[in-house]
GUBANU-325468 format. One record per residue (C-alpha): residue number from 1; x, z, y. Coordinates in pm, whole numbers, plus 32768, in hexadecimal, padded with zeros to 4 digits. Layout:
REM GUBANU-325468
DRENKE  i  x  z  y
DRENKE  NUM  X  Z  Y
...
This chain:
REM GUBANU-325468
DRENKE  i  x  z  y
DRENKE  1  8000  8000  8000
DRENKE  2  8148  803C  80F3
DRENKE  3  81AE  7F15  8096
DRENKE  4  8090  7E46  80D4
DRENKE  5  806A  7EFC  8220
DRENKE  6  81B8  7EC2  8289
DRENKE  7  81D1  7D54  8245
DRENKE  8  8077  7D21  82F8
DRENKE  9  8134  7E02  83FF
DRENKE  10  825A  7D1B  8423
DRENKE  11  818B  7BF0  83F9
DRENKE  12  80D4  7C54  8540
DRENKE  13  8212  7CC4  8610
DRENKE  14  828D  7B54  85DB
DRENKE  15  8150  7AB9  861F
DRENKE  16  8153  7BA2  8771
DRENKE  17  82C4  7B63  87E7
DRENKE  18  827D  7A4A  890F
DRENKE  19  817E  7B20  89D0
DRENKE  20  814E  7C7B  897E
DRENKE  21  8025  7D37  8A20
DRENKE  22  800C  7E62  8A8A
DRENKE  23  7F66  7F84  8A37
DRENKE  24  7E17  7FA8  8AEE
DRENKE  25  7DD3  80C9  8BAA
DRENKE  26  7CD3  81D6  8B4D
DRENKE  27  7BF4  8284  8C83
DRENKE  28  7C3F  83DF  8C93
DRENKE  29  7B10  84A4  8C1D
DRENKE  30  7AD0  85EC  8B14
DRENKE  31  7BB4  85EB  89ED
DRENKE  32  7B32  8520  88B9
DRENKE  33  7A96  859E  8792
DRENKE  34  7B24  8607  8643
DRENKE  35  7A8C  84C6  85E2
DRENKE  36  7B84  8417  86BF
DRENKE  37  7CB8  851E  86A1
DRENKE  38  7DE7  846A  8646
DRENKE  39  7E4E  84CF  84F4
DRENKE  40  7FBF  84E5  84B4
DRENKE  41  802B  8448  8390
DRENKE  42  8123  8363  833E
DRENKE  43  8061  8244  83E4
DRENKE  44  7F47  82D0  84E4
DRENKE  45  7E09  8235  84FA
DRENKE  46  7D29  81DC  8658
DRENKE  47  7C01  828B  8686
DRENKE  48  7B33  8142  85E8
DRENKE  49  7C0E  81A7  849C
DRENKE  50  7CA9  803D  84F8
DRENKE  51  7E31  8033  84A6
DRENKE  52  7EDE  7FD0  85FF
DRENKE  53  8003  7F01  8649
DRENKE  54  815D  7F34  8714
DRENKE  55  81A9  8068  87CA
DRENKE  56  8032  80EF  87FF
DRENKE  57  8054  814B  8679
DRENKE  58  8111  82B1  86C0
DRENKE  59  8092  8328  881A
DRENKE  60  7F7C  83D0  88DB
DRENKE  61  7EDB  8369  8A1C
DRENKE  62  7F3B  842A  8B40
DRENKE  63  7E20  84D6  8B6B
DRENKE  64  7E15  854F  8A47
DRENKE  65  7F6F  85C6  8A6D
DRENKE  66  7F16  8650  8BA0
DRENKE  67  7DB8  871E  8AF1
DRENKE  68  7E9A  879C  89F2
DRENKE  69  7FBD  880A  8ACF
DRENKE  70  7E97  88D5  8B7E
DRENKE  71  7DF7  8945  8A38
DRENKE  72  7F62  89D9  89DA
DRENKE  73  7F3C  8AAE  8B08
DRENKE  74  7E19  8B0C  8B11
DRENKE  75  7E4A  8B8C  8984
DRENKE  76  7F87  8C4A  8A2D
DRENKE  77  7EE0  8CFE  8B16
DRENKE  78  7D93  8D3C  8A52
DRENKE  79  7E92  8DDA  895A
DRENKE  80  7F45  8EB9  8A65
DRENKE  81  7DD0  8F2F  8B01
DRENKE  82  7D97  8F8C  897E
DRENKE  83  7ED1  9011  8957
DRENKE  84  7EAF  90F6  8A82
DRENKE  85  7D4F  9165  8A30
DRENKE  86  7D8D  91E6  88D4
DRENKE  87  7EDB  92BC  897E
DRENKE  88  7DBF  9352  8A38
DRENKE  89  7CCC  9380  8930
DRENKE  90  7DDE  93FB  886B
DRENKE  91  7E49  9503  895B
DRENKE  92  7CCA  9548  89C8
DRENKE  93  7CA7  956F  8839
DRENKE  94  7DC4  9666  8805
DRENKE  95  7D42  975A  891A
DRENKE  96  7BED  972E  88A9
DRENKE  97  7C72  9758  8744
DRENKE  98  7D2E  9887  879F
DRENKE  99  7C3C  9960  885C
DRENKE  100  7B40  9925  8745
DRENKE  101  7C3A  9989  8642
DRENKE  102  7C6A  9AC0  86DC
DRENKE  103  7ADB  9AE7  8728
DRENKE  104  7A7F  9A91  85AD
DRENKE  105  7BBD  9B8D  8554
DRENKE  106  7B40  9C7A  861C
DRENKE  107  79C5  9C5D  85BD
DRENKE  108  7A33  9C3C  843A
DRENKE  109  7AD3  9DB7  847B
DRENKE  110  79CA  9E2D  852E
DRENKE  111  78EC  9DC7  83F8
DRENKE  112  79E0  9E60  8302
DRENKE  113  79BD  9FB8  83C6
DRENKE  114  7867  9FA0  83B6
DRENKE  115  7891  9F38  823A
DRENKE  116  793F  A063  821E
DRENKE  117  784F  A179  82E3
DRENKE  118  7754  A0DC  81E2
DRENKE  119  7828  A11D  80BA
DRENKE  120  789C  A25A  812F
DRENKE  121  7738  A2C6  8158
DRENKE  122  769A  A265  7FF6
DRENKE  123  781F  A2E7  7F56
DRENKE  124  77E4  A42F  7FDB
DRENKE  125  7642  A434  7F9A
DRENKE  126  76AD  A3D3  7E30
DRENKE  127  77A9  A4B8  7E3E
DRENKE  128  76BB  A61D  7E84
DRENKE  129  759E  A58C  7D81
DRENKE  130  76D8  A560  7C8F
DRENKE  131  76F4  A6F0  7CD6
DRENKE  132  759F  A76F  7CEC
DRENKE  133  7556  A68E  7BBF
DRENKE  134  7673  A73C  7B11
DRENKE  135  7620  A89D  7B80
DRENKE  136  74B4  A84D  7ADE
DRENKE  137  7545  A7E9  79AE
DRENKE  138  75ED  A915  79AB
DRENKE  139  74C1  A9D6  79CF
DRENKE  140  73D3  A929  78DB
DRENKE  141  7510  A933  77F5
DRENKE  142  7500  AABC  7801
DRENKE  143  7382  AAAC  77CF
DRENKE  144  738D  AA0B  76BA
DRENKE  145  74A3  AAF1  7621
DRENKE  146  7369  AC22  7654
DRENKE  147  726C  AB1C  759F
DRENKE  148  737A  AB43  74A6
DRENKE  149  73A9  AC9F  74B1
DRENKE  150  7237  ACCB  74A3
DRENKE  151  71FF  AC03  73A6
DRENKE  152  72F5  ACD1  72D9
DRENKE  153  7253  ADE6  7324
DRENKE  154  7122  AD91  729F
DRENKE  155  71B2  AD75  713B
DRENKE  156  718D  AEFD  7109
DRENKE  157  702D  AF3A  7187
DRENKE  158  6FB8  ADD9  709E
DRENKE  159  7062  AE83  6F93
DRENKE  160  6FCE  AFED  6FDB
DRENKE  161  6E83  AF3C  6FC6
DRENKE  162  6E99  AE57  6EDD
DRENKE  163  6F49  AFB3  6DF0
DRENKE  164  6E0E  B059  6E57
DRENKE  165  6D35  AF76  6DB3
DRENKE  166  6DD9  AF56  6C89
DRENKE  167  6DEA  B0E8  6C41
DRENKE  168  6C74  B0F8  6CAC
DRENKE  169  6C46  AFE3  6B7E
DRENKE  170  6CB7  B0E9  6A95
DRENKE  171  6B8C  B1A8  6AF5
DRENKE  172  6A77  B1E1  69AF
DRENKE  173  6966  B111  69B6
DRENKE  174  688C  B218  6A24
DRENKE  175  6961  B216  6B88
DRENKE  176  69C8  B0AA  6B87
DRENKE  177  6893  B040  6C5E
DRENKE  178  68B6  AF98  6DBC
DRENKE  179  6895  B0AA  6E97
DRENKE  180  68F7  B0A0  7019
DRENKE  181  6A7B  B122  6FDF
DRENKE  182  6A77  AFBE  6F0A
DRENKE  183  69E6  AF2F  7032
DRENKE  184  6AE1  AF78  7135
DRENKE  185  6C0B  AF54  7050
DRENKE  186  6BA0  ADF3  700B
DRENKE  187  6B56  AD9E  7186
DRENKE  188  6C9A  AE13  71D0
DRENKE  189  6D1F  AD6C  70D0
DRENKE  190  6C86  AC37  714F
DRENKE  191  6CE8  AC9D  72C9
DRENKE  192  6E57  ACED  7274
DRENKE  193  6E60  AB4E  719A
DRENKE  194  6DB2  AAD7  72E0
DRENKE  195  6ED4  AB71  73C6
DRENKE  196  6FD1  AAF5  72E0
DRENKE  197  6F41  A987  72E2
DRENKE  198  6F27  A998  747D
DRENKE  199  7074  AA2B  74A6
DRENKE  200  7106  A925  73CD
DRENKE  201  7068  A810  7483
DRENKE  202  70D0  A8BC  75BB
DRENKE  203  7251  A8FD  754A
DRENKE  204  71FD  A747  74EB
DRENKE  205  7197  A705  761A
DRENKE  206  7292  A7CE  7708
DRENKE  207  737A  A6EE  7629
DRENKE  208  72FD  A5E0  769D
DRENKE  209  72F8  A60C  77E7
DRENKE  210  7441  A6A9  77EA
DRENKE  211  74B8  A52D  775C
DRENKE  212  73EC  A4A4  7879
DRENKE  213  748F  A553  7973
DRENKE  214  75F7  A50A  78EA
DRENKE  215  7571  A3BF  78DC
DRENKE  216  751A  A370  7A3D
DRENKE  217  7647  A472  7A95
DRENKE  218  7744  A368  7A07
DRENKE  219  7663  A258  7ABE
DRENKE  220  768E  A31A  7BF8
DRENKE  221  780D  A368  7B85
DRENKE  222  7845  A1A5  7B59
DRENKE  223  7781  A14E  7C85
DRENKE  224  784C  A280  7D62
DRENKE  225  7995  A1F5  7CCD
DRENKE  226  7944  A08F  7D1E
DRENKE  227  78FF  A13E  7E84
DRENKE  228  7A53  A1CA  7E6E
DRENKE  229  7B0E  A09D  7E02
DRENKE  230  7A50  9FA2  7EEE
DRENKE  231  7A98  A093  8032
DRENKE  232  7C1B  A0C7  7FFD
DRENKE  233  7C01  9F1F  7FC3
DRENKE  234  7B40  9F12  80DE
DRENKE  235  7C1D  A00C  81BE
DRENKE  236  7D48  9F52  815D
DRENKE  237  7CAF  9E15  81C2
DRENKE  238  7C51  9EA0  832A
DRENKE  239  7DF1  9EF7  8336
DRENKE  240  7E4C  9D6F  831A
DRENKE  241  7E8B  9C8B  8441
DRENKE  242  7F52  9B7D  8495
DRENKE  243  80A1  9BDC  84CA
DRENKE  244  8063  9C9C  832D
DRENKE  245  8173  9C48  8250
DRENKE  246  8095  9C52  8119
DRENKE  247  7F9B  9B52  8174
DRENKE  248  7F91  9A07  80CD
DRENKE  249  7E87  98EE  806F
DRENKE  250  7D6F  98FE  7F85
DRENKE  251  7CB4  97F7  7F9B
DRENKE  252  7BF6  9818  7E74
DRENKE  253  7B79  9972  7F1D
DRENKE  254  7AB4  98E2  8002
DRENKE  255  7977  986F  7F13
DRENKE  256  788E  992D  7EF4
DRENKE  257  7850  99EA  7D68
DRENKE  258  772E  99AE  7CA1
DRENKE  259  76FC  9B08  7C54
DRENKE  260  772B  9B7B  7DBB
DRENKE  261  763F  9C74  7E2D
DRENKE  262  756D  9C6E  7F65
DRENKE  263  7592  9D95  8095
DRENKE  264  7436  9DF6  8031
DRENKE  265  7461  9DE7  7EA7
DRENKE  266  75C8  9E87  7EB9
DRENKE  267  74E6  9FAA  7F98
DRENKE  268  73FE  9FB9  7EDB
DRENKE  269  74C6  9FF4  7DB4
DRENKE  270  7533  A126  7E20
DRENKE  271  7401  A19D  7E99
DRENKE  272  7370  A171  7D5D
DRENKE  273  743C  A229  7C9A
DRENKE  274  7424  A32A  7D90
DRENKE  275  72CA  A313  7D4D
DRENKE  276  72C2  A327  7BF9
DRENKE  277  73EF  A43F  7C20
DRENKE  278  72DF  A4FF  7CC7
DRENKE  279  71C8  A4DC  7BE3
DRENKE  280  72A1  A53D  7A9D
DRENKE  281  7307  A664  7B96
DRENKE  282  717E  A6CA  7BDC
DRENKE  283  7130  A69B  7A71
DRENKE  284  724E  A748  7A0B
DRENKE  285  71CC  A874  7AFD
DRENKE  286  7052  A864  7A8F
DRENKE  287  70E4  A874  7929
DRENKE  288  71A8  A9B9  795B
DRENKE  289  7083  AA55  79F2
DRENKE  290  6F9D  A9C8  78D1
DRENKE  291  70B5  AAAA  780B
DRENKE  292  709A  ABCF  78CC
DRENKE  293  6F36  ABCC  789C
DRENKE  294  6F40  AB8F  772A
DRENKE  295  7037  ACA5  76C8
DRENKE  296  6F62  AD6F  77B0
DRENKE  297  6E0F  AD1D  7711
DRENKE  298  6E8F  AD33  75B1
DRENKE  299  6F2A  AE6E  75E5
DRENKE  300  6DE7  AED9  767B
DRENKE  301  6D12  AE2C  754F
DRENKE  302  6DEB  AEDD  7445
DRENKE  303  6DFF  B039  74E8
DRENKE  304  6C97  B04E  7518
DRENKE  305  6C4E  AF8E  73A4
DRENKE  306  6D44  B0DB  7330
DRENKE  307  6C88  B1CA  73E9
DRENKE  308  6B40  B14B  733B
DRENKE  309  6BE3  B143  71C3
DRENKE  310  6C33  B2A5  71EE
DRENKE  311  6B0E  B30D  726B
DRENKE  312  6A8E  B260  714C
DRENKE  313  6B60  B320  705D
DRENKE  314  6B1A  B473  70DE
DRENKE  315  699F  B422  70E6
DRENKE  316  699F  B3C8  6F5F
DRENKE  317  6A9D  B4C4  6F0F
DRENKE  318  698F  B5B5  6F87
DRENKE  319  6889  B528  6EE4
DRENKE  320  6967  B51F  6DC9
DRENKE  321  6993  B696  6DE5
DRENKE  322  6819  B6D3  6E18
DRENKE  323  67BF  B606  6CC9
DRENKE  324  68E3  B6C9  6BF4
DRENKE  325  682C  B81B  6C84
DRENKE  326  66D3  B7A7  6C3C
DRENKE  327  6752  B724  6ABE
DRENKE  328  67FB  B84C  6A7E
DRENKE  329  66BC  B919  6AE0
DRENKE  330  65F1  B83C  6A25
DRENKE  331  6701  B872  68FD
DRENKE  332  66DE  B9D7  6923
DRENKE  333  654D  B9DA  68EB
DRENKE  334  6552  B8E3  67DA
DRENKE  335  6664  B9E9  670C
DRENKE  336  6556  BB0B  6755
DRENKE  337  6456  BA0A  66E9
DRENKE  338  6506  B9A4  6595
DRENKE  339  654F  BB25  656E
DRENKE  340  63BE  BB7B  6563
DRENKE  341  6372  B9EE  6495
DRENKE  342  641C  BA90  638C
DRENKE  343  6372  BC0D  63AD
DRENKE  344  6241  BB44  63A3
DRENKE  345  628F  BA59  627B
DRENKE  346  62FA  BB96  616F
DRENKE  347  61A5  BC1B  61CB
DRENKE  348  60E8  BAEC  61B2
DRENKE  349  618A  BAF2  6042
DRENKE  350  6176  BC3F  5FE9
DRENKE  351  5FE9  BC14  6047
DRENKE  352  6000  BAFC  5F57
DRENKE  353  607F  BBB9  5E64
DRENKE  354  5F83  BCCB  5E9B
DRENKE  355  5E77  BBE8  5E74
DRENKE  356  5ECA  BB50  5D41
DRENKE  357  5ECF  BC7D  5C86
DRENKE  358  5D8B  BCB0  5D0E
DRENKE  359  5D50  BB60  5C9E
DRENKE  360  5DEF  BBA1  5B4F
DRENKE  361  5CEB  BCB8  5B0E
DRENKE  362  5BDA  BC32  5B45
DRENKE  363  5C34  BAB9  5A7D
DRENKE  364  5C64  BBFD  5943
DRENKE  365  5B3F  BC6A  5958
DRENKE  366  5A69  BB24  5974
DRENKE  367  5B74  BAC4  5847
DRENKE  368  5B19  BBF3  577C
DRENKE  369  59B0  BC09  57CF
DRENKE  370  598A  BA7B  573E
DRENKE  371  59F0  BB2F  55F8
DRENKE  372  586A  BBDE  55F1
DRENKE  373  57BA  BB76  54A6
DRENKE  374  5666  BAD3  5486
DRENKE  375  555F  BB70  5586
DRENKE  376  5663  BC34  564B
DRENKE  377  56EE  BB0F  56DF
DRENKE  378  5616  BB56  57F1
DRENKE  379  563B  BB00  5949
DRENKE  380  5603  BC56  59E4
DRENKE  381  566D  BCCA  5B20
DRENKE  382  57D2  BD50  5AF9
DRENKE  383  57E2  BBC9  5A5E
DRENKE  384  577B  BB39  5BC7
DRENKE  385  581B  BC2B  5C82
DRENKE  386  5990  BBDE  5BCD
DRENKE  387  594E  BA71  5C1A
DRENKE  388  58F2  BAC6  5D6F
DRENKE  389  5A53  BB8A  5D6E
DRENKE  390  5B10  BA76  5D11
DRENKE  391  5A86  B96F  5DDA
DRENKE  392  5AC7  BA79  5EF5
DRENKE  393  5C2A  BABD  5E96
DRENKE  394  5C60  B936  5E57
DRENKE  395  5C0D  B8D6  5FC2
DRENKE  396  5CC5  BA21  6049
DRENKE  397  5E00  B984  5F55
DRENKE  398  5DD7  B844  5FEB
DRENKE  399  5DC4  B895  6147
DRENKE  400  5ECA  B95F  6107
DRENKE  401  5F9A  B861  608C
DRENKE  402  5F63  B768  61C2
DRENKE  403  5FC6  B891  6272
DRENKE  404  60DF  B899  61D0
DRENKE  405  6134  B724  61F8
DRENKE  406  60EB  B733  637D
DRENKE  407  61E5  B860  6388
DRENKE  408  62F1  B7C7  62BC
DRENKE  409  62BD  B698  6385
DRENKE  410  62B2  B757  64CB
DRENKE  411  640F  B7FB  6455
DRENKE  412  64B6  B685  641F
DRENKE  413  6419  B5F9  6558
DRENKE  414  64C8  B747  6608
DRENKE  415  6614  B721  6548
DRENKE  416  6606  B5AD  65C8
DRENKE  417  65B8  B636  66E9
DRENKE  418  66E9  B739  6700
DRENKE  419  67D7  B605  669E
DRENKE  420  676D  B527  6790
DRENKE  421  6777  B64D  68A7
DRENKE  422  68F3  B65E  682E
DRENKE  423  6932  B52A  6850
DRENKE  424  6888  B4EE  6983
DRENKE  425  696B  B624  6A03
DRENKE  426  6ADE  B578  6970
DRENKE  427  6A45  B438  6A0B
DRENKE  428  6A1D  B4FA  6B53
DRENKE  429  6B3C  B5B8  6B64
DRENKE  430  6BE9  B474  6AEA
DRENKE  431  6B65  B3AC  6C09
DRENKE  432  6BD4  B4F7  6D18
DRENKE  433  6D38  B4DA  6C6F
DRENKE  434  6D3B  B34C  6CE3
DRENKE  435  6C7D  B362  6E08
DRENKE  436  6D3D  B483  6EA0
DRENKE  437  6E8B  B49E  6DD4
DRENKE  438  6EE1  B338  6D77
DRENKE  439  6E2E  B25F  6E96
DRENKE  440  6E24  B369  6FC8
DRENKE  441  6FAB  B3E8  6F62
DRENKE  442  6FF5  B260  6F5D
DRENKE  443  6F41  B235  70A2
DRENKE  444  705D  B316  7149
DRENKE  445  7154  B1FF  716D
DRENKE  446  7071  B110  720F
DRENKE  447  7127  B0B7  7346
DRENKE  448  70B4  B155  749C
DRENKE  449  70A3  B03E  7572
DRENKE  450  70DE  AEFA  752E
DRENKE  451  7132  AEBB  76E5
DRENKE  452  7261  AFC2  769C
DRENKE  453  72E4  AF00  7575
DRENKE  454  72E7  ADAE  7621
DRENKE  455  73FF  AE65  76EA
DRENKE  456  74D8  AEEF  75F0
């Protein structure tokens, strides 16, 4: 393609040797397009795209020499104006930069003393509920060492009842009835299982709320040391400044976590374990004076439950005594009784014997009289008058003989009588030997109070 444009090149320059024109001459005017910019390459092109010939193929036009002379100036001093205006943005920027650094350094430390007033506040808020949450503990800790204790010392009056019962169930069956002394040691029986059961729920639950407390204590105890650990950070953030030696960049610091809390969450944080600090505190003071009153009532319950069980005991040991008395009198009559049953009975059966040798007689003669021969066995009146003897002596025998039987029987019913008057006596005088030696003796190292014992 060089080639072919240089031959037609040289082709024309020999052609234009005997008159050679010149070049024409453009009006001044505004500078030509980019469509007619000349575009230097090897071989620049008109603004027609036209190839042109001789010396017009390298050149400009003045006046476009001219524009772009005054283009290159004006680009010079455009670039010095610019120049000049960003020295005094720059140095407007740098002041400007400065004085807010020290404002935003300044407000930043203001914050951080605020920061710190706030922590300082909820460290030392957690700080006295840690205390008065730990002095509570304390407390309910040594009220539930007297549920303890009084729990313990319910063990002997349980077993002084429970040992009652089982010597009164050696009583005779006579004596082993249900009787009011039966009554009372059963209630308290029942009263001293229902203390136990409440004072082991209540030795449960002071447990319990002794874990709560230690609990929310160590809650308290994390959130006071974060307090702690976040104000020294805090105070030793205050201390840096510019001119610190242990400053550097972190800019991976300046994001913002994920898990970051919020001024009013990170407040209320605190606040609510204060909260809940205080409501483990007011339960845990409620529940000691729930104890007080417990120990107090039982003690009450049992002393006046051992009041009534003795009374008890002396009422049926005197009715105990008055029965023995009144068998024993009884005893005494039936022995006089027996005494004259048997008087009685020897005479009812020497009249029978009487009467049947009266009896005897007269059955001889009515014998010996049947002997009469013939006509003499006659019946005359000595005949009807020995009949009439022995029927007589016959129902005399007989009535004698019931007699007899009712006395004999009166005697047994008496002797049966005398042996169950003895043994109603060993039964009662058993039952006054529980009652009032075995039960009553027992009875002696039932505990006084059971308020007292909590203590000891």
């Amino acid at each position: 393609e060089d080639a072919r444009a240089g031959a037609a090149s040289g082709g024309g320059s020999a052609m234009a040797q005997p008159d050679e024109p010149h070049p024409p001459v453009v009006p001044s005017g505004p500078r030509p397009s980019k469509t007619c910019d000349v575009v230097r390459t090897e071989r620049p092109r008109s603004c027609s795209g036209m190839a042109v010939t001789g010396l017009r193929t390298a050149k400009y036009h003045l006046p476009e020499w001219h524009r772009r002379n005054a283009g290159v100036c004006y680009e010079a001093h455009t670039a010095g104006e610019q120049a000049e205006r960003g020295r005094a943005e720059a140095k407007h920027l740098v002041k400007h930069a400065a004085a807010s650094a020290q404002r935003a350094q300044g407000y930043s430390k203001a914050t951080l003393g605020q920061r710190l007033q706030d922590v300082h506040f909820w460290r030392v808020e957690l700080q006295k509920e840690i205390m008065e949450l730990d002095a509570e503990t304390n407390l309910l800790a040594a009220q539930k060492l007297r549920l303890e204790r009084a729990l313990d010392a319910t063990e002997v009056p349980y077993s002084v009842v429970i040992d009652n019962l089982e010597c009164r169930e050696r009583r005779q069956p006579p004596d082993l009835v249900i009787d009011e002394v039966e009554r009372q040691l059963m209630k308290e029986a029942d009263l001293i299982r229902d203390i136990r059961d409440l004072l082991k729920r209540t030795i449960i639950q002071a447990a319990t709320q002794i874990r709560s407390n230690r609990i929310q204590k160590e809650n308290c105890e994390l959130d006071w040391s974060d307090k702690v650990e976040t104000y020294h950070i805090d105070d030793k953030c205050i201390g840096y400044c510019a001119d610190s030696t242990n400053v550097q960049f972190h800019p991976s610091s300046v994001k913002f976590e994920e898990n970051a809390s919020t001024p009013k969450s990170w407040a209320q944080f605190s606040h609510d374990n204060i909260s809940r600090a205080e409501q483990e505190k007011l339960a845990s003071v409620q529940l000691r004076s729930l104890i007080n009153n417990i120990i107090h009532d039982a003690s009450e319950d049992l002393r006046m439950q051992r009041a009534a069980v003795s009374e008890a005991f002396d009422s049926h040991c005197r009715e105990l005594d008055q029965a023995k008395l009144r068998l024993e009198s009884h005893l005494q009559q039936i022995l006089k009784d027996i005494g004259d049953e048997e008087a009685n009975i020897e005479n009812l059966k020497k009249a029978i014997r009487d009467k049947e040798a009266f009896l005897k007689v007269a059955h001889t003669r009515l014998y010996d009289r049947s002997a009469r021969p013939n006509v003499e066995l006659c019946r005359d009146e000595p005949q009807f008058r020995l009949v009439s003897e022995v029927e007589e002596l016959t129902v005399f025998l007989e009535a004698l003989k019931r007699k007899l039987m009712e006395s004999e029987q009166n005697l047994k019913n008496l002797e049966e009588t005398r042996m169950k008057l003895e043994k109603e006596i060993a039964v009662k005088a058993n039952s006054i030997f529980i009652d009032r030696q075995k039960c009553m003796g027992y009875r002696v190292r039932y505990p006084v109070d059971l308020e007292v014992a909590s203590y000891q």
